[in-house]
C-alpha positions in Angstrom: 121.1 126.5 32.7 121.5 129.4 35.1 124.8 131.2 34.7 124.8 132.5 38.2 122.2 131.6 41.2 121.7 133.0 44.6 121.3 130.9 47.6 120.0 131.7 50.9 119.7 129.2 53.5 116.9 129.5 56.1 116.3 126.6 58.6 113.5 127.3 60.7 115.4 126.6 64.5 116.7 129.7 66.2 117.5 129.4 70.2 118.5 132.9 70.4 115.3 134.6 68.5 112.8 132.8 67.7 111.4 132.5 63.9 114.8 135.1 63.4 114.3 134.6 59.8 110.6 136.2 59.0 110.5 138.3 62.0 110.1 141.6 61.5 113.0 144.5 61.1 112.2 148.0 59.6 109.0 147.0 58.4 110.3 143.6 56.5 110.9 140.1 57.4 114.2 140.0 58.1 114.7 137.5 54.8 113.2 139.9 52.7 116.4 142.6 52.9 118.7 140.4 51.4 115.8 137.9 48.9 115.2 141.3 47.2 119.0 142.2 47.0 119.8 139.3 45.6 116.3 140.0 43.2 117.5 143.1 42.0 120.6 142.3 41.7 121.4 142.1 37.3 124.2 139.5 37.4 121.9 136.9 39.7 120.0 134.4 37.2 118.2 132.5 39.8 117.3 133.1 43.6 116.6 129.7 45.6 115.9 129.3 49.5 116.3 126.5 50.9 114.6 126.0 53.7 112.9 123.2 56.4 109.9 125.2 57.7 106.2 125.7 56.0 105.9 128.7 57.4 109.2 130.4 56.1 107.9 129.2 52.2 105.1 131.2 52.5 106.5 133.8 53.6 108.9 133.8 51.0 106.5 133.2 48.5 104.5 136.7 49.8 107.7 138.3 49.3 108.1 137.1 45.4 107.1 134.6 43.6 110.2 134.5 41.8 111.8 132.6 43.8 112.7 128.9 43.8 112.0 127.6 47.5 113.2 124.5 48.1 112.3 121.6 50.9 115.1 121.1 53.2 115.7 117.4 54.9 115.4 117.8 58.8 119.2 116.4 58.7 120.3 119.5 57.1 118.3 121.6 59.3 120.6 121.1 62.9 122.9 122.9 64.9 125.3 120.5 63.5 124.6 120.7 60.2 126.8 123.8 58.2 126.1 125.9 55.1 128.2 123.2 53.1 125.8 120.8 53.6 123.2 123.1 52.1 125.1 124.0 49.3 125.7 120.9 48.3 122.2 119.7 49.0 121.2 122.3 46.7 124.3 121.7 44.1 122.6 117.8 43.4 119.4 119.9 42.7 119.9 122.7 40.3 122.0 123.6 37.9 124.4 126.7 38.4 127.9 127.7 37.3 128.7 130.4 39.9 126.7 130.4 43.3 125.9 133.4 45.8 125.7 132.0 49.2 123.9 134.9 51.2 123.5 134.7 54.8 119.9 136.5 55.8 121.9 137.7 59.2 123.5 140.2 57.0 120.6 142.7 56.0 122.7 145.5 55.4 123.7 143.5 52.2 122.7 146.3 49.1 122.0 144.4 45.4 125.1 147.0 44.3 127.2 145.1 46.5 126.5 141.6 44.5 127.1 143.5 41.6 130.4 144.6 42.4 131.7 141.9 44.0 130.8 139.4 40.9 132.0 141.7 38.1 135.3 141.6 40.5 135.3 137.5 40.8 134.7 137.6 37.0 137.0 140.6 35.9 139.8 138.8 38.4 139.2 135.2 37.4 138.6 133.9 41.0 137.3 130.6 42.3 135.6 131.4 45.2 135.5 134.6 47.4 134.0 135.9 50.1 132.9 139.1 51.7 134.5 141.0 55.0 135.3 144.5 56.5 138.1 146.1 57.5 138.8 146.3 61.0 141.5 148.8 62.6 141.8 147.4 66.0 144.4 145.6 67.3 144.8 142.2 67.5 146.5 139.6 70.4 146.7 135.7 70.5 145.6 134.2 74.3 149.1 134.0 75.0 150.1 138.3 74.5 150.9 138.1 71.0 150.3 140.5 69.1 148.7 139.4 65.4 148.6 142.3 63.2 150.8 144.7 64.5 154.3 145.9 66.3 153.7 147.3 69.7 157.0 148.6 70.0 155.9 150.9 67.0 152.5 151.7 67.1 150.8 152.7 64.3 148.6 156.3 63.9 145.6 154.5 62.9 145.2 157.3 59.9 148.4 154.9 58.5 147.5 151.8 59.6 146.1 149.0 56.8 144.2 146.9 59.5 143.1 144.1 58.9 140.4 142.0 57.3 137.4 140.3 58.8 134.9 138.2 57.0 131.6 139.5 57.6 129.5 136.6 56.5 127.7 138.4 54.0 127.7 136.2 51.2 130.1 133.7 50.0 130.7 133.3 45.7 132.0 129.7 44.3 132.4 127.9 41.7 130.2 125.2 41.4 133.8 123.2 39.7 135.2 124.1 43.5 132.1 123.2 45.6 132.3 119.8 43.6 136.4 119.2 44.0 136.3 120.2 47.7 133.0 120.1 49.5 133.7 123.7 50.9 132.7 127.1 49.7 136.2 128.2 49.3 139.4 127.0 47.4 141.4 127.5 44.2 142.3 131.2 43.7 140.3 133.1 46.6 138.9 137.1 45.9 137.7 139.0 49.0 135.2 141.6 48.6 135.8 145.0 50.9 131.7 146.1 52.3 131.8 148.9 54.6 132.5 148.4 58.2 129.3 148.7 59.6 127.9 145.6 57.7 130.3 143.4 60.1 126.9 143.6 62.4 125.4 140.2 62.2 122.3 139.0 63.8 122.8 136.6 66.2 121.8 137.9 69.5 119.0 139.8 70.8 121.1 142.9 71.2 122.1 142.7 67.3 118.5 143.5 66.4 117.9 147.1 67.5 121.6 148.2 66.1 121.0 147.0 62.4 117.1 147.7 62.3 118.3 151.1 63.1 120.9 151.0 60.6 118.5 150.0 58.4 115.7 152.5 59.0 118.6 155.3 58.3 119.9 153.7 55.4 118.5 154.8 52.0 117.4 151.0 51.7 114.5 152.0 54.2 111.6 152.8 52.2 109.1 153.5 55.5 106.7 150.1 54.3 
């Protein structure tokens, strides 16, 4: 039984860039940043994609043939379908103890960072956690309310905590708390601190050329 297994979904549909998933970014398929994170990483037993596109296998299985791709059902591939689903999907299929939900969007995602964050969900006896930044902006509700801050004393922003922002980076859960409540949070709930420029997600076009340039002057950019 693997102890701990990584999972990154990757449906084949994307409106706002097509085949998003195995284009190319810094001279890798945009899957491949965080597959080989999550390869490298020493407390990850198992990596599995699941997936609903042929062509997305193979080009997982170029990448490594370590890892475990698995067929996703064209009902867990919609818009309306959510990473739940997946996991769960997954959970009926393979045996884990502790799973790594990785989002591919997140590329700036380092295998030290998996590292870290499980050694703290282990050390800290969480159930779940997930990952986010730490933002220093200020914050208002649609109605001028201010959420994380007193604007009658404004903070220097040299003392100011801020305030923390999932990144969607990855997502760590027991596979006791996936069963109980169908979500990839509950029980006792950890949050991993990444660096603030990882809160770049690729969603839209513009997203691209920021992180592949992020990438290409990172040290994870080896020039391939």
């Amino acid at each position: 039984m693997s102890l701990t297994m990584a999972l990154i979904p990757l449906r084949g549909g994307s409106k706002s860039i097509p085949k998003k998933n195995i284009k190319s970014i810094a001279g890798k398929p945009l899957c491949a940043w965080v597959i080989q994170a999550a390869l490298k990483a020493r407390c990850v037993d198992t990596v599995v994609v699941s997936t609903d596109c042929e062509q997305i296998a193979k080009v997982v299985e170029q990448i490594s043939s370590d890892v475990v791709v698995l067929d996703r059902s064209p009902q867990l591939a919609t818009d309306e379908a959510n990473t739940e689903s997946v996991m769960m999907d997954v959970m009926t299929r393979m045996d884990f103890e502790t799973l790594i939900t990785i989002q591919a969007t997140s590329p700036l995602l380092t295998s030290l960072d998996l590292e870290n964050a499980i050694q703290h969900f282990v050390s800290d006896g969480f159930d779940s956690m997930l990952s986010a930044v730490r933002t220093k902006r200020f914050f208002w509700t649609d109605d001028a309310k201010p959420i994380n801050y007193n604007y009658m004393n404004r903070p220097r922003r040299q003392e100011f905590l801020g305030t923390l922002m999932e990144n969607g980076a990855f997502y760590i859960t027991r596979r006791a708390i996936l069963e109980q409540h169908k979500c990839r949070l509950g029980g006792r709930i950890g949050i991993y601190e990444m660096p603030e420029i990882s809160a770049i997600e690729i969603d839209e076009p513009i997203d691209w050329g920021i992180v592949e340039r992020l990438l290409m002057a990172s040290n994870q950019y080896e020039g391939e």
